[in-house]
Every structure is written in C-alpha cells, then in structure tokens.
C-alpha positions in Angstrom: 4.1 11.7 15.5 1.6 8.4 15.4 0.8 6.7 12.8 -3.2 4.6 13.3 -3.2 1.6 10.6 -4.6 -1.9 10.3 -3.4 -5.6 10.9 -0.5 -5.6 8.4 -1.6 -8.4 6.6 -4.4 -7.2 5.3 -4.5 -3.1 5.1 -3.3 -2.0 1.9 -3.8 1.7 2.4 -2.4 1.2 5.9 1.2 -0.3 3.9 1.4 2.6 2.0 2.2 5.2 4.4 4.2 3.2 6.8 6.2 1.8 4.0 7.2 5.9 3.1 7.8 6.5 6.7 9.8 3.4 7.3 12.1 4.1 4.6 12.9 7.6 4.8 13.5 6.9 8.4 11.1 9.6 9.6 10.2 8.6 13.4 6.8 7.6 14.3 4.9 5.6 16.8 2.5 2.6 15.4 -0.7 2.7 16.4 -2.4 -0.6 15.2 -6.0 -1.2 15.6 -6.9 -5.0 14.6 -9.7 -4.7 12.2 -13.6 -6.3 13.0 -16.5 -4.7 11.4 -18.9 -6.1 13.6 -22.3 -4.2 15.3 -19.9 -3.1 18.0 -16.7 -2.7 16.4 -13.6 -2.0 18.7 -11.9 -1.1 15.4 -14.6 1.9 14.6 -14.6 2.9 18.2 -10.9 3.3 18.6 -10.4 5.1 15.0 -13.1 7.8 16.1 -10.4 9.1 18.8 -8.4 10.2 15.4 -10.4 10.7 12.2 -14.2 11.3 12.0 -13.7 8.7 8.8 -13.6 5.1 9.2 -10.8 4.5 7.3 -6.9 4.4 8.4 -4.6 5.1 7.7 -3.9 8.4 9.9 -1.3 10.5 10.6 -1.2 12.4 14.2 1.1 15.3 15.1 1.1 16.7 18.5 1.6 20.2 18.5 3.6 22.7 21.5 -0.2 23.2 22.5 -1.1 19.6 23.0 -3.5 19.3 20.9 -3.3 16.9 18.3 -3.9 17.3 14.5 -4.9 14.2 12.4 -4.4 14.3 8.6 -6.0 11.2 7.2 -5.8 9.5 3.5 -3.0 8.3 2.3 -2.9 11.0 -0.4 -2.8 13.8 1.9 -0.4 11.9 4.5 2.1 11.7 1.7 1.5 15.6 1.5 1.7 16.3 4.6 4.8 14.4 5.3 6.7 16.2 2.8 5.3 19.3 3.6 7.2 18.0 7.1 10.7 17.4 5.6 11.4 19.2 2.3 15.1 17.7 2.2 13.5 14.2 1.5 12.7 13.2 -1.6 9.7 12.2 -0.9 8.2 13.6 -4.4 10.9 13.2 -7.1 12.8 16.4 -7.4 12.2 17.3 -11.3 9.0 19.1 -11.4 7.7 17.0 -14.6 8.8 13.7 -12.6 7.2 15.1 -9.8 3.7 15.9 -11.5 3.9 12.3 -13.1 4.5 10.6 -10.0 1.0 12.3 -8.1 -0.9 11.4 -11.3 0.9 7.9 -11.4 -0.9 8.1 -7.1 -3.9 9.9 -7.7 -4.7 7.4 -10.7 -3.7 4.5 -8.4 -5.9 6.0 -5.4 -8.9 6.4 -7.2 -8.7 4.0 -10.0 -7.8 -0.4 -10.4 -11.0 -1.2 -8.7 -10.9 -4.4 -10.4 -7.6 -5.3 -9.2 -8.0 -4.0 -5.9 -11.5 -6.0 -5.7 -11.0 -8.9 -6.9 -7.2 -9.4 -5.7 -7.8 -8.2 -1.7 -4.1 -8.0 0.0 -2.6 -10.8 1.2 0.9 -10.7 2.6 1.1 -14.2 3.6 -1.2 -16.4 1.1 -0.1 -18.2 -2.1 -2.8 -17.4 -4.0 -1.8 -18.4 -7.4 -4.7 -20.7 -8.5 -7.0 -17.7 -7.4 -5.1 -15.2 -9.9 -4.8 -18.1 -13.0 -8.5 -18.6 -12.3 -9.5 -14.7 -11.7 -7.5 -14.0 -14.7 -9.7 -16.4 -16.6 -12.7 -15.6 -15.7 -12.5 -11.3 -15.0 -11.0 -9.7 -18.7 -11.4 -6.6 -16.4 -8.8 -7.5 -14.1 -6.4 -7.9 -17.0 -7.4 -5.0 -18.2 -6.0 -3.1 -14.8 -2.7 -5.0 -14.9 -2.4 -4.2 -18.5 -2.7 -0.5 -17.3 -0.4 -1.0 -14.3 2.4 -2.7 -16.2 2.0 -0.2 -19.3 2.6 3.0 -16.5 5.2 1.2 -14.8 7.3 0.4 -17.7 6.9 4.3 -18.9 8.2 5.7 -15.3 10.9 3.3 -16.1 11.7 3.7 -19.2 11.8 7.3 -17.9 14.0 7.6 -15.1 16.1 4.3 -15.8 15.4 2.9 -12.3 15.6 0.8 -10.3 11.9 2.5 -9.0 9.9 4.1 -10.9 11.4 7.3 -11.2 15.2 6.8 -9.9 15.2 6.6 -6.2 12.6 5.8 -4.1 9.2 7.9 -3.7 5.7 7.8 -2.5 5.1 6.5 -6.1 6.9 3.2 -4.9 4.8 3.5 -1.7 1.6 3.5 -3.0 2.4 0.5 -5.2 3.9 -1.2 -2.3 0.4 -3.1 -2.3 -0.2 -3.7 -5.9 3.5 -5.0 -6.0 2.0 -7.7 -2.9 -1.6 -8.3 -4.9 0.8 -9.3 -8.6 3.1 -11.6 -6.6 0.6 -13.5 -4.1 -1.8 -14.2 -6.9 1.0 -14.3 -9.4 -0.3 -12.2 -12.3 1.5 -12.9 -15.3 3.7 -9.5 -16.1 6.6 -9.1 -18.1 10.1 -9.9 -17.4 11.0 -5.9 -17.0 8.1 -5.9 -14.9 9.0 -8.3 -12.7 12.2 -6.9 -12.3 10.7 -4.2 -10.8 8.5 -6.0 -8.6 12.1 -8.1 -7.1 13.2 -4.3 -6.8 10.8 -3.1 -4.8 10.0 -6.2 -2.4 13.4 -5.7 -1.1 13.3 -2.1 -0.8 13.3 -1.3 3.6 10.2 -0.5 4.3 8.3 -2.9 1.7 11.0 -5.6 3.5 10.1 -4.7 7.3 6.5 -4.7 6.3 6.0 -7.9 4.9 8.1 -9.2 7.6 5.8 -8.3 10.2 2.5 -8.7 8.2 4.0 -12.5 8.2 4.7 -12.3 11.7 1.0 -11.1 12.8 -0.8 -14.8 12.6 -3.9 -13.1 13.0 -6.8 -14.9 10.2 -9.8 -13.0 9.8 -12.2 -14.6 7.5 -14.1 -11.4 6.7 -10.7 -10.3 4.9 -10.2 -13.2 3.3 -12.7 -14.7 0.1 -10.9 -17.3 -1.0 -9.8 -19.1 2.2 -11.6 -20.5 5.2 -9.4 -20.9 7.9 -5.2 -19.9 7.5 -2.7 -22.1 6.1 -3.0 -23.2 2.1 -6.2 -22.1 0.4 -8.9 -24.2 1.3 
C-alpha cells in the first residue's frame, strides 16, 4: 500500500491520512511529491499516475492482479482503511460516537473555510502576530474557532478523553491540522481546549509528522502569505 502526499510542511489534507496510518501502525510506503503549481508542474504530472484529481492525498493498493486501485480524499481513505482492518478502531466503536465523529469530519472537510483560508498550515512558522492581527481584523475567523472549540469541548465532555471521543480516531486525524493552524498562529482557546491541543501534538503520528515537516527545509513562497523568504516572518 502507497500513500501519494505533499511536502509535509505545508499539506494539511496530506497530514491527515498519514497521521491515521502512522498511528495505528498500518504499513505503507510514502510517496511524496514536492508541490509547484507552475505551467508545467512536476507535482500535477506525477499525481496523474494515481488520481485523475489534483489533489493528494491518495491511497494505492496493489491487488494479486497487479493492478493498482487509487482511492483518493481524505474522507474516503479513512473509509477505505477501515474497511481494510475492522479490529482498529479507526471509527469509535459506539455507533452514536461513531456517527458523531464522521459528522464532527464531514463538517471539518467541507466547512472552516475561514480558518483554513486565512490560517494556511505551517508546521514550522511562529505565526503569532499573524493570528493576534487576523483575529483582529477577520470576526469570521473567530467565528470558525468558536465552532471548533464549541464541538471539541462537546466530544469531550462526551467521552471524557483525552481525544475527542476516548482513544484515538480519524476524528483526531482530521484535526491533526487544525490542532497545527491554533498553535502556529496561537488562537486564543480555552484552557480545556488547550489541553486537548498538548494531547494531541504528542499523540505518534501528529509527533513523527511534525517532526519531519520540521526536518523538510523546503520554503515555497506560493505556500506561504505572510513570509518572504524562511526563518522569522518577514
């Protein structure tokens, strides 16, 4: 099994599946395709040989036939995988936990476009005076955080921790990101909430992530709007 992302920095989608991967210990090889978005990318050239999107993350079995099958979106790869190993609990196993956890995904998937806008992910920056300011400034982005922080502390409440609904789950993984956007542009949450955030930083695969996002060293201005060359924000 392969799994295509992006530079680790910078691909928030890409974190979310290799984080569940990582830490249920489910084998894979990494496929990592540097991002450029240029006339001729490399990046879109590469990705066609898995997934007629543009997008990665993707997941790629090969089958006893050799042929391979790509299941793409991070959505459906969290499916897929635990259509792959049912004795993971991948999805909690109470069937109301479960069905909050994929709304508590889907709503993160197709919703906090503010957040995910205006805060792009940044493993590496301090961006600090960016989120005070952004905070300022956007009433829409606190708006988001308001909603993250008021869904967390319900799952929480919930399950009594220390992730959102007991042990780990693709719920955690898919806020992996989030979780990195809060703490680089240090939005003000709660106390609980922050907590939570400590939790899940130090969780395996959010750990082994960051740790290698860090290691990359690889600046790309288009990813990054509020700095023009790496190091502090300039």
């Amino acid at each position: 099994m392969k799994l295509v992302i992006g530079n680790k920095n910078y691909s928030s989608w890409s974190m979310r599946s290799w984080v569940l991967l990582t830490h249920f210990g489910i084998p894979f090889e990494e496929v990592k395709l540097r991002f450029d978005f240029g006339a001729d990318s490399a990046f879109y050239r590469a990705l066609a040989a898995y997934t007629p999107t543009h997008h990665v993350p993707v997941l790629v079995e090969q089958h006893g036939s050799g042929q391979a099958f790509s299941t793409w979106d991070t959505l459906a790869i969290a499916e897929r995988v635990a259509d792959l190993h049912p004795e993971l609990p991948i999805w909690p196993r109470d069937p109301l936990a479960r069905a909050r956890a994929r709304s508590l995904c889907a709503e993160m998937h197709s919703d906090f476009r503010n957040l995910r806008n205006l805060c792009p992910m940044n493993v590496e920056a301090d961006l600090g005076d960016v989120g005070r300011r952004l905070m300022a400034e956007h009433p829409e982005l606190g708006a988001d955080l308001a909603r993250v922080v008021q869904a967390w502390r319900d799952a929480l409440h919930g399950s009594g921790g220390p992730f959102l609904f007991g042990g780990f789950s693709a719920a955690d993984a898919f806020f992996a990101p989030v979780m990195v956007r809060i703490t680089r542009y240090r939005l003000p949450v709660p106390d609980d909430i922050q907590a939570y955030l400590q939790t899940l930083e130090l969780a395996d695969g959010v750990r082994e992530w960051i740790a290698q996002a860090r290691a990359e060293h690889d600046f790309l201005d288009f990813e990054e709007p509020y700095r023009k060359a790496p190091g502090p924000r300039t």
